[in-house]
N, C-alpha and C positions, 0 to 999 in steps of 0.2 A: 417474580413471575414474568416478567419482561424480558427477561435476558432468558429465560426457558421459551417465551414464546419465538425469540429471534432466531434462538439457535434448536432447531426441531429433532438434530440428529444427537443431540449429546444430554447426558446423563446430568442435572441440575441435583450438586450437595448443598445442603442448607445445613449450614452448623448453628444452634442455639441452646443455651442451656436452658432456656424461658420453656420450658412443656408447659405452663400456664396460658399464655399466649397461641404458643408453634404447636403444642402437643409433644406426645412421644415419638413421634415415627411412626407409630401404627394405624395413630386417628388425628385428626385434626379439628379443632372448635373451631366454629363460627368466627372470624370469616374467613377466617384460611380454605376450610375445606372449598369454601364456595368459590374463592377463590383459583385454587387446583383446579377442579372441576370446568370452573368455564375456561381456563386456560389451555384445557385437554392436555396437561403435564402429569396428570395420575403416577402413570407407570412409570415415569423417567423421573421425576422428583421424590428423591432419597434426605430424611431428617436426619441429621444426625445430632446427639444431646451434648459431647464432649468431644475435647481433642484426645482423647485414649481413641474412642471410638473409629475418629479418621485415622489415626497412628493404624489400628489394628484394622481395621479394610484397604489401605494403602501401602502397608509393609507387609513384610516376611519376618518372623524370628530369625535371628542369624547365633549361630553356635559361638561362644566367645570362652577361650582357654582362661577361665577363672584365675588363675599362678600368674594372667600377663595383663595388667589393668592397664587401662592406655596411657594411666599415668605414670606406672612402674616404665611402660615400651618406651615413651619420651624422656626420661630419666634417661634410659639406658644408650638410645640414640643419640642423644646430647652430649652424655660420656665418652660412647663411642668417636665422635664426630672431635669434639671441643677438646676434649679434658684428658685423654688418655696420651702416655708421654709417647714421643717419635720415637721409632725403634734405627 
């Protein structure tokens, strides 16, 4: 809550898997909520439960050619590069 209270203009993630404690994101138990609340972070303090979660609000899918695994592409740049005779 202090580093939300410091910085007034930016968005505070709180990553926990504890919903026991933190909650879901949607509600908060005692004493977090009362906490939020006297902090007036409401609307800018976002829960999040897992790193899938932050993965998927901070990234984009990106399209990937299935036939070129990145492991197959560095094989093949290595070969490229290293291993293929001088002409």
């Amino acid at each position: 809550m202090e580093y939300a209270e410091e910085h007034p203009d930016e968005t505070v993630f709180f990553v926990s898997a504890n919903t026991k404690d933190f909650g879901d994101g949607t509600s908060y138990p005692y004493p977090m909520n009362k906490d939020i609340a006297d902090a007036g972070v409401a609307d800018r303090f976002i829960l999040m439960t897992s790193l899938d979660e932050v993965a998927s609000h901070f990234t984009e899918p990106a399209e990937v050619d299935e036939g070129l695994s990145p492991r197959s592409w560095a094989l093949r740049q290595f070969y490229r590069i290293w291993l293929r005779p001088p002409k």
